[in-house]
N, C-alpha and C positions, 0 to 999 in steps of 0.2 A: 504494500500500500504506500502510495506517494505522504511524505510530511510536508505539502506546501501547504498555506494558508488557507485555502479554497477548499483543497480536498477536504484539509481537517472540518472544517464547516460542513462540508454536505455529508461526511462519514458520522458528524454529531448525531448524539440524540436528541431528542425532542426538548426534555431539559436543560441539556448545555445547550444547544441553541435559544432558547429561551432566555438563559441566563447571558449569552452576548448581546440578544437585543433590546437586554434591559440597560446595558453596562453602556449601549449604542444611544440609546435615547438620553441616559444620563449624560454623557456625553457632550450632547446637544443641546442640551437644558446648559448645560455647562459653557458651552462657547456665544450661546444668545444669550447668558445672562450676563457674561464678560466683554459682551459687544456693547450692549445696551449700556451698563454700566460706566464701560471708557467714556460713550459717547456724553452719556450726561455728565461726567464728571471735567470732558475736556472742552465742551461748553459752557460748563461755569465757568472755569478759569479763563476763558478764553473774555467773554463778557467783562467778569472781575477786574481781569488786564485793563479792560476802556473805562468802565468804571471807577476805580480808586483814584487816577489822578484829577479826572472832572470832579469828581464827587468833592476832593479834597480842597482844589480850586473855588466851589461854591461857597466851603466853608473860612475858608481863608479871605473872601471878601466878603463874608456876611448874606448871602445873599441864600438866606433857610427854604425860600419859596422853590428856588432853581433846584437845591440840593433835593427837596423832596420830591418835584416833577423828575427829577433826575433818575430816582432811585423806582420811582417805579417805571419806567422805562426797561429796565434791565430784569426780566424775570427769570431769568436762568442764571441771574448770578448769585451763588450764595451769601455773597459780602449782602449783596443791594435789598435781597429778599429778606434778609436778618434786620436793617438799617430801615426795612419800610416800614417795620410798625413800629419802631420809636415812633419817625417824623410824622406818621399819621397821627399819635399824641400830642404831637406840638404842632400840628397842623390846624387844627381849627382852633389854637389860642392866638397865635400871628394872625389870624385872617379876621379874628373878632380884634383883635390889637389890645388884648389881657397878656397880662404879664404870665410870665412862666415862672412856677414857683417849686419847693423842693419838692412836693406830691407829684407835680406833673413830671420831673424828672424821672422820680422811681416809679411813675407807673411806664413811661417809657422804658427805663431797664426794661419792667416786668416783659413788657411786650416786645422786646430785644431775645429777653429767654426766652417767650414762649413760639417765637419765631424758629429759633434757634432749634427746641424740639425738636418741630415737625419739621426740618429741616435734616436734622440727624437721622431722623427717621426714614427719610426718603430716601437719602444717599445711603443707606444701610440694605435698604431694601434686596432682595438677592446674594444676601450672604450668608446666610442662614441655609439656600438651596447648596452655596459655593461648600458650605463645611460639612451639609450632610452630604454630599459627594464623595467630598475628599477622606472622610471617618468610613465609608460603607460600602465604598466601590470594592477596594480589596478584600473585606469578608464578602458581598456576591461573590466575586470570582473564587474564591477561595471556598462556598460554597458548592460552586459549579465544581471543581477541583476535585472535593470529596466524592460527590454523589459520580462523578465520573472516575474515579480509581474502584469505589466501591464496583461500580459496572463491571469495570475491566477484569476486575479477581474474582468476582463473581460468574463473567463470561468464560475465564482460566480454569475456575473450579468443575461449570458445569462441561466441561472438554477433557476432566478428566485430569487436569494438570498435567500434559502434554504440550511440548512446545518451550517451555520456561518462558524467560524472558522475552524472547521475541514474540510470543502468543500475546501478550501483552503492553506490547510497546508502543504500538498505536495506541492504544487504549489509554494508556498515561500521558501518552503526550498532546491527546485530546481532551484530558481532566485540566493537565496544565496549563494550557493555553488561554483557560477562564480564568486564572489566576494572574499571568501576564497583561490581558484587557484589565482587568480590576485594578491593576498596578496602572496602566498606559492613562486610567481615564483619571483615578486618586490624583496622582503627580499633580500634575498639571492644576486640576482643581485646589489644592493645595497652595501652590504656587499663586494662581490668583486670586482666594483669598487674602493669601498675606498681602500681595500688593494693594488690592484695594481698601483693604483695612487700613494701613500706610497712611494710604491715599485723604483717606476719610478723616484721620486722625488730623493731617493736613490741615484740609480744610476745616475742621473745627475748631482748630487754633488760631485761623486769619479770621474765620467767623466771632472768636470772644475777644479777640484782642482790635478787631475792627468794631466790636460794642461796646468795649471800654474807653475805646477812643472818643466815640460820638457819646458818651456819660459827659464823660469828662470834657468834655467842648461844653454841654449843655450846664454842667456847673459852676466851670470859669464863668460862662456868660450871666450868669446869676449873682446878684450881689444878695441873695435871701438865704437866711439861716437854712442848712441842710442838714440831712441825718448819713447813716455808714450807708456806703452802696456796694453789694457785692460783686460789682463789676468791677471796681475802682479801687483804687488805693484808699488809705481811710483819711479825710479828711475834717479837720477838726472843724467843730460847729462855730458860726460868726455870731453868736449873741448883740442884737440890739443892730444887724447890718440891713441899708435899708435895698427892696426888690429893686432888682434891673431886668431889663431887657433885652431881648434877643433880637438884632437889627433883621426885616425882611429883606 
């Protein structure tokens, strides 16, 4: 009997082939999720890239209206999608022309965090499929493995055990080769978990330290007593300092 690839497939049993076109479809789940994933993630940044210097330029001459048209402009970037629900809190205080005070600050964090969430949440998405891949591919194959050596010494026995080894030499090497898929499909899904974990890790450190930043703009610009913010470093409270303004 031939040991090429092909043969070994059509010489399979019913089970071991079943167990490759699971390993096949996992497989697949595995390269659409790492496709999908790049994409959205080399979107953000790419966004982010045009984003940060305008963004930083509106703040830099005061101009909160532009910065907040700005930011929702840009919905695939994780900087700007974190940075919209501040300026939506401070959005309709400039437009009524009320002072911005230390509440409306910290409700902006809040809405920086909870931005932030569902944000992690999304770029997460798909890696949960990537780790039970990469954990479960090699026990499939290694399932297929068994139940295909058991066949084979079971085919050896009922022959009389006749033949020795080579009576079952296909047979093993058709148990084994579900265990080699199991390993081909693991790898690799392993591999891109960790990257996009990395990845992700990344991005939610330009995500809080780009909401620390716009705290902390929103507080210099305050001459009203404030409390601790956990985005921010701690800054001591101004007892008796009187409210400023945020220039449109």
């Amino acid at each position: 009997m031939s040991l090429s690839l092909s043969d070994l497939f059509i010489s399979m049993g019913l089970f071991a082939k079943a167990i490759v076109v699971v390993m096949l479809l996992m497989s697949l789940l595995t390269l659409a999720t790492a496709l999908g994933k790049w994409w959205r993630i080399r979107k953000a940044q790419r966004e982010t890239a045009k984003f940060g210097p305008e963004f930083s330029r509106f703040l830099q001459e005061e101009q909160m209206e532009g910065a907040i048209s700005l930011a929702s402009q840009y919905q695939h970037s994780h900087v700007a999608r974190t940075l919209a629900g501040a300026l939506e809190e401070v959005k309709p205080l400039l437009r009524d022309g009320h002072q911005v005070t230390a509440g409306d600050i910290n409700s902006a964090e809040r809405a920086c965090e909870r931005n932030m969430l569902i944000l992690v949440a999304e770029l997460k998405r798909g890696l949960g499929l990537l780790a039970t891949v990469g954990s479960t591919a090699p026990f499939v194959g290694l399932l297929g493995t068994t139940v295909g050596i058991v066949n084979a010494f079971t085919g050896m026995a009922a022959g009389g055990g006749s033949g020795g080894l080579a009576a079952v030499s296909a047979g093993i090497a058709e148990a084994l080769i579900t265990t080699a898929f199991g390993l081909m499909v693991a790898i690799p899904a392993v591999w891109i978990y960790n990257y996009f974990s990395t990845k992700i890790e990344f991005l939610t450190v330009e995500m809080t330290y780009s909401a620390k930043e716009l705290v902390d703009y929103l507080i210099k610009s305050v001459g009203n007593e404030f409390g601790r913010s956990t985005f921010t470093k701690d800054f001591p409270a101004k007892v008796g300092s009187s409210s400023g303004h945020i220039n449109q």
